[in-house]
C-alpha positions as CSV (number, residue, x, y, z in Angstrom):
1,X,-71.9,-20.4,-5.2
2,X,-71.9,-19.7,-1.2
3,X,-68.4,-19.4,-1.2
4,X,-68.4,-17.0,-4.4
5,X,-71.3,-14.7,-2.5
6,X,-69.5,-14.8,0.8
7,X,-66.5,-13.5,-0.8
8,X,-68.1,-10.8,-2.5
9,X,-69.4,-9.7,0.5
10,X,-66.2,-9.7,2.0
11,X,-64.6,-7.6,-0.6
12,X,-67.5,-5.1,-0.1
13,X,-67.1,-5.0,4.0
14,X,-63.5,-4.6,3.3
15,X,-63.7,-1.6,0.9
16,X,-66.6,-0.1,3.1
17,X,-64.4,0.0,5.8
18,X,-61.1,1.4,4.5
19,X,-60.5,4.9,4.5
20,X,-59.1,6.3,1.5
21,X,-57.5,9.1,1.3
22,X,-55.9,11.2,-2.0
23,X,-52.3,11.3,-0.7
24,X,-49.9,10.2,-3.4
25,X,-48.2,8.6,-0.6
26,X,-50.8,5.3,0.4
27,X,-49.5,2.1,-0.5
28,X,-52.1,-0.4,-2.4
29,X,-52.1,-3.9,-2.2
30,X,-51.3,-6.3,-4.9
31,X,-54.9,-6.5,-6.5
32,X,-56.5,-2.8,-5.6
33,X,-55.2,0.6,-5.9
34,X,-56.0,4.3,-6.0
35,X,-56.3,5.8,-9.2
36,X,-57.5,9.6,-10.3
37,X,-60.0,11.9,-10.4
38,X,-62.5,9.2,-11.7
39,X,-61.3,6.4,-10.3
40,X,-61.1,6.3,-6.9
41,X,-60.3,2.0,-6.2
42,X,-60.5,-0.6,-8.4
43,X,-59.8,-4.5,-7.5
44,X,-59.8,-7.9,-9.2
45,X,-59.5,-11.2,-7.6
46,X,-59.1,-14.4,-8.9
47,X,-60.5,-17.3,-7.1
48,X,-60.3,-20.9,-8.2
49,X,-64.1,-22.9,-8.3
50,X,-64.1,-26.5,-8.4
51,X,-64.1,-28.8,-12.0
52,X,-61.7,-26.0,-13.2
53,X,-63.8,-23.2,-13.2
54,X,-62.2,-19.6,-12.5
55,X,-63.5,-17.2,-11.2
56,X,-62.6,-13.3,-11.5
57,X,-64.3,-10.5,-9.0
58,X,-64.2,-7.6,-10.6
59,X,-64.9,-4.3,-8.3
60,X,-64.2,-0.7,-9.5
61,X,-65.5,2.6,-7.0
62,X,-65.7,6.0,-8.9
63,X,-64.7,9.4,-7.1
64,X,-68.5,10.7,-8.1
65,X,-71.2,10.2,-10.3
66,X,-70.3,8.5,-13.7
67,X,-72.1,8.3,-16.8
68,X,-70.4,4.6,-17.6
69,X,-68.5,2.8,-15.0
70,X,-67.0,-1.2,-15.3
71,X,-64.0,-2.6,-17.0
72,X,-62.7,-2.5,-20.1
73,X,-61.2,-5.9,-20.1
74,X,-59.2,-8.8,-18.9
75,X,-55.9,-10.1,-19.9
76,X,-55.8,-13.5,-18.6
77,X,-52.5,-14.9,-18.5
78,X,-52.0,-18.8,-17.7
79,X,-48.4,-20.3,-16.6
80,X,-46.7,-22.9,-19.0
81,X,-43.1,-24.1,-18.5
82,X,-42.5,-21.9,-16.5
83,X,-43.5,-19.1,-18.3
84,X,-46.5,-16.6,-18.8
85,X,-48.5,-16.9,-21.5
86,X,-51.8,-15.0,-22.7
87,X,-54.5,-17.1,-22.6
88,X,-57.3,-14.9,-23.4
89,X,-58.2,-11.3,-23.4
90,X,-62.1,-10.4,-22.6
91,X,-63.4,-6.8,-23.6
92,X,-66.1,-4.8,-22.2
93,X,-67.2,-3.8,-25.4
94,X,-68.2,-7.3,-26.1
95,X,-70.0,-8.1,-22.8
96,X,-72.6,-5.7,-21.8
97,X,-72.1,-6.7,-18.1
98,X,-69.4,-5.3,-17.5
99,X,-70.7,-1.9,-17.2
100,X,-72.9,0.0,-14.9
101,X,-74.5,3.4,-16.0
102,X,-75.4,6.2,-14.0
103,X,-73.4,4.7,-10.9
104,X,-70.7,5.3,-8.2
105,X,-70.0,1.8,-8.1
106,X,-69.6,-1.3,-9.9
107,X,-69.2,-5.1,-9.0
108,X,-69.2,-8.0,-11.5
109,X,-67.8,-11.2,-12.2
110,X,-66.5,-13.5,-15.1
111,X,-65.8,-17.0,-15.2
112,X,-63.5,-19.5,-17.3
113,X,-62.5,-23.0,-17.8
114,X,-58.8,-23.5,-16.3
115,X,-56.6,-26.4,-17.0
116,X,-56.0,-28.5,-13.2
117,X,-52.8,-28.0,-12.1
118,X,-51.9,-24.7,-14.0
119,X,-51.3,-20.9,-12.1
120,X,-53.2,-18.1,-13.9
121,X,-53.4,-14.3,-13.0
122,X,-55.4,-11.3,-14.1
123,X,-54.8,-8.0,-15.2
124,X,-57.9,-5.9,-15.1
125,X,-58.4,-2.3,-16.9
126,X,-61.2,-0.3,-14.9
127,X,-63.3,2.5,-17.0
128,X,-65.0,5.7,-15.7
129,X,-66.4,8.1,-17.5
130,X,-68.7,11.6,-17.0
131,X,-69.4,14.8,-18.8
132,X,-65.9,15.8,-18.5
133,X,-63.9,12.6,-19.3
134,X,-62.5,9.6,-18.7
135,X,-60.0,7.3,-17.5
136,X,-58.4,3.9,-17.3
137,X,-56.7,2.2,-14.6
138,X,-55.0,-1.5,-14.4
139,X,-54.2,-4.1,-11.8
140,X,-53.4,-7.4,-11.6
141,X,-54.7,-10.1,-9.3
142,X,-52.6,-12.6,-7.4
143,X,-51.5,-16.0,-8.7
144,X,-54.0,-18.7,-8.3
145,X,-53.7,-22.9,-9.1
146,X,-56.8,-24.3,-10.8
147,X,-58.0,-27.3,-9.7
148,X,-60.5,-30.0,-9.6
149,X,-62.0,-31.1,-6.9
């Protein structure tokens, strides 16, 4: 849990600390990006717990006020043989938490079992929405090894 809270802190001193700026031109890391004109950085990271829990950081920043911000869902993906597989898909529609209302910001996490051994990534879709629209925006975290302690 103190390693889970330190790195949410972390994530938020790093994204307090970047300057972002609109040119088309700024390259994003492998887990957070620019987006639109309601979406203005969105992250996910994947870290692996101990007795093969996994958990995902979920962090998406508006470009204003939004009447609904979060994510949409997760496509979790685990490696077998070599080979990615889906191993589950989670959608916002189905758990309340993954939304903030009235917000610039929003910062949540989601945890699930692993099997000890095997790799798994995450592809996130963030959501913002406001009087005049939406949008979506996706990103994928890095690869991580569940394990057991």
């Amino acid at each position: 849990m103190k390693k889970r809270l330190l790195s949410i802190v972390l994530v938020i001193c790093l994204i307090c600390s970047l300057n972002i700026s609109a040119s088309a031109d700024n390259e994003a890391d492998v887990n957070s990006t620019r987006a639109s004109l309601y979406l203005s950085m969105y992250s996910v990271e994947l870290l692996a717990d101990s007795n093969g829990v996994m958990a995902v950081e979920m962090y998406v920043m508006a470009t204003g006020y939004m009447t609904k911000l979060g994510v949409l869902s997760l496509y979790i993906e685990e490696k077998v043989n070599g080979t990615w597989q889906e191993y589950d898909t989670v959608y916002g529609v189905l758990h309340p938490d993954f939304y903030d209302y009235n917000t610039y910001s929003y910062l949540g996490e989601y945890e699930f079992n692993g099997v000890s051994g095997r790799q798994y990534r995450v592809t996130m879709t963030a959501y913002a929405r406001n009087s005049n629209g939406y949008d979506t925006g996706s990103v994928m975290s890095t690869v991580v090894t569940c394990h057991n302690p």
